[in-house]
One Martini backbone bead per residue (centre of mass of N, CA, C, O) as a GRO file, in nm:
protein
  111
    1UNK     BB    1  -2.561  -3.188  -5.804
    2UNK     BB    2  -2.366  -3.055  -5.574
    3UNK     BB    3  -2.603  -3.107  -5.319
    4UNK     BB    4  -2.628  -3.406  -5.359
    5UNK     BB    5  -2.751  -3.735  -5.284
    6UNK     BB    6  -2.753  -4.061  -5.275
    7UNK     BB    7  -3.041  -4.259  -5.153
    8UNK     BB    8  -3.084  -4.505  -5.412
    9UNK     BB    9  -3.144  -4.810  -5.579
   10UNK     BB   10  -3.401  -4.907  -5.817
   11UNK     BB   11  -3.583  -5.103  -5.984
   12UNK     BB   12  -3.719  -5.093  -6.313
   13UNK     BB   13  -3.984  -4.969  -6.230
   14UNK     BB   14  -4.001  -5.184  -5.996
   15UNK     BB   15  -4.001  -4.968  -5.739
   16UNK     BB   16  -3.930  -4.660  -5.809
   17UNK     BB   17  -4.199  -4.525  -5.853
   18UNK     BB   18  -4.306  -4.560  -5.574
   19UNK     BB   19  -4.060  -4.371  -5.449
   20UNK     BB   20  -4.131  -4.135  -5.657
   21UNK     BB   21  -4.417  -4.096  -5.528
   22UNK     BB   22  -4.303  -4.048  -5.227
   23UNK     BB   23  -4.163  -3.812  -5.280
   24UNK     BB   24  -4.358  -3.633  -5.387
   25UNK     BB   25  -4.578  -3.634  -5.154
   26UNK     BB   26  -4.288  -3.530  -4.977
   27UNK     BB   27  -4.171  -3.267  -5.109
   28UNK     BB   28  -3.932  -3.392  -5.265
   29UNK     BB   29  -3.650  -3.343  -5.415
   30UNK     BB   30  -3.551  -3.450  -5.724
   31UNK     BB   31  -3.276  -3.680  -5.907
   32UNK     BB   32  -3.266  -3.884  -6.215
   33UNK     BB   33  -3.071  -4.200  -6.322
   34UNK     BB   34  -3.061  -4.416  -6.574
   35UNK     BB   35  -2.960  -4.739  -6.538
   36UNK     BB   36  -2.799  -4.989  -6.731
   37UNK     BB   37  -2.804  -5.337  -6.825
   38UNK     BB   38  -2.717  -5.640  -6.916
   39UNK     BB   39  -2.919  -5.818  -6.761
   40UNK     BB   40  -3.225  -5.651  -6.785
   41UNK     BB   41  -3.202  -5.460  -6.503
   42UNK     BB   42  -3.317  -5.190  -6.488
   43UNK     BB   43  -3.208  -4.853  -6.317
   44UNK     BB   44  -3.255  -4.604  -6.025
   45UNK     BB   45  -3.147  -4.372  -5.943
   46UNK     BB   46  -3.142  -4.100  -5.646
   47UNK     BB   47  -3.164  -3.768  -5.562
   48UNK     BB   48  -3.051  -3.532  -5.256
   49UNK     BB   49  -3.086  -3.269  -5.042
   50UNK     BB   50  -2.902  -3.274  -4.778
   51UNK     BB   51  -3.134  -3.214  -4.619
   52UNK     BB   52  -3.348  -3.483  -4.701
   53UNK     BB   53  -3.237  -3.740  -4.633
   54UNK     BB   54  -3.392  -3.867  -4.405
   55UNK     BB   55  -3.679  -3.841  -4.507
   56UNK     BB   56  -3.540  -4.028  -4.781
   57UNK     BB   57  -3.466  -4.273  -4.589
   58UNK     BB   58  -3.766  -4.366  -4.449
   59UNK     BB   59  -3.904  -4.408  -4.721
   60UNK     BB   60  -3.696  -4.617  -4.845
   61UNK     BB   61  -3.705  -4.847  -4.643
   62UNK     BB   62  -3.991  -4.866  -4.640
   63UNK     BB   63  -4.006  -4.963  -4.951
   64UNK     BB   64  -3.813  -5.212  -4.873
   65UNK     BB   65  -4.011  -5.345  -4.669
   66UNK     BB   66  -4.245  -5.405  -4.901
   67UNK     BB   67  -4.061  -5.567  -5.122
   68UNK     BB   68  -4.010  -5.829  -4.914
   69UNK     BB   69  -4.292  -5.844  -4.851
   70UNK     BB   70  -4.380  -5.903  -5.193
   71UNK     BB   71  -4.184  -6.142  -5.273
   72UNK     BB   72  -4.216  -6.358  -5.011
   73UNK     BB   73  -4.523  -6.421  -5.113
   74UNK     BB   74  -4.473  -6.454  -5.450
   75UNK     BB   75  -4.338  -6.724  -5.408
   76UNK     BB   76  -4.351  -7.006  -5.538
   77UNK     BB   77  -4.399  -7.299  -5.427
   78UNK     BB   78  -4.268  -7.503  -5.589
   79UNK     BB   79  -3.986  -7.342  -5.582
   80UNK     BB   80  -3.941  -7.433  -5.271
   81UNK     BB   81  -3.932  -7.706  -5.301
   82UNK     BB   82  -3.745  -7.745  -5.528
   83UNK     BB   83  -3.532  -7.646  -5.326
   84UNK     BB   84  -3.551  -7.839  -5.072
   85UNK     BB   85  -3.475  -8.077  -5.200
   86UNK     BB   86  -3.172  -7.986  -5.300
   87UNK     BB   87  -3.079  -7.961  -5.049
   88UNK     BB   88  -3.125  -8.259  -4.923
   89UNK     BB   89  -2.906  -8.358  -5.129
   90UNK     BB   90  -2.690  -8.250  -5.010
   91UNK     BB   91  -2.655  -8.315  -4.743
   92UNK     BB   92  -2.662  -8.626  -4.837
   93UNK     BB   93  -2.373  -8.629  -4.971
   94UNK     BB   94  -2.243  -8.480  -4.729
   95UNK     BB   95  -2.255  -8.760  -4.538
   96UNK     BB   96  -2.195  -8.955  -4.693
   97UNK     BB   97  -1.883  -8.889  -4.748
   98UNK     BB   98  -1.828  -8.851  -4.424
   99UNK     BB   99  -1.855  -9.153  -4.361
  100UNK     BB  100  -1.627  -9.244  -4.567
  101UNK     BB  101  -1.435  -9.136  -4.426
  102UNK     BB  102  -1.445  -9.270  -4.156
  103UNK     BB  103  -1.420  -9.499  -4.252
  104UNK     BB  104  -1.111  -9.526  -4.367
  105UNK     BB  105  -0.987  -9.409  -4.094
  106UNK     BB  106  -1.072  -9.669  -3.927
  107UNK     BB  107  -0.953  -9.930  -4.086
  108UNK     BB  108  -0.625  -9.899  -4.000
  109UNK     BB  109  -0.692 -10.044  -3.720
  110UNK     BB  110  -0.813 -10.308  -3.844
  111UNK     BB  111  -0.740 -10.646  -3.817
   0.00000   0.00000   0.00000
């Protein structure tokens, strides 16, 4: 691997294999490397020879743009909405707050 150099790190097996696949259908040359993770989310590292970075940089995009748009249509609605709720309580408890913040300091003028 002296001449190789790392170009991504994928969750295993989605989208890593797909990458896989895209190295070789482009007759890129790699090497594969599972990294364990504790949190249960095992990765693979990928590597390639310096001539081919370009190439599998291109790839490698490519695959990030279509995992960001296959996750973000993926999204559950009830998720999205139960998301929206939770920003709305925290902004109204930061406005309330803020309020009285205001009446407090307001309040001392007041006679």
């Amino acid at each position: 691997m002296n001449n190789k150099v790392q170009i991504a790190e994928f969750t295993h097996p989605f989208p890593a294999k797909i990458f896989e696949k895209e190295l070789v259908e482009n007759d890129i040359e790699f090497d594969t490397f599972l990294k364990s993770s504790s949190e249960g989310f095992d990765s693979t590292l990928f590597y390639v020879k310096r001539i081919d970075f370009e190439k599998a940089f291109e790839l490698k995009e490519k695959i990030d743009r279509e995992n960001t748009a296959s996750e973000i249509k993926h999204h559950h609605p009830i998720r999205k909405v139960i998301a929206y709720i939770g920003l709305l309580f925290i902004l109204y408890f930061l406005i309330e707050k803020i309020i009285k913040l205001f009446d407090e300091d307001f309040s001392i003028f007041n006679f």
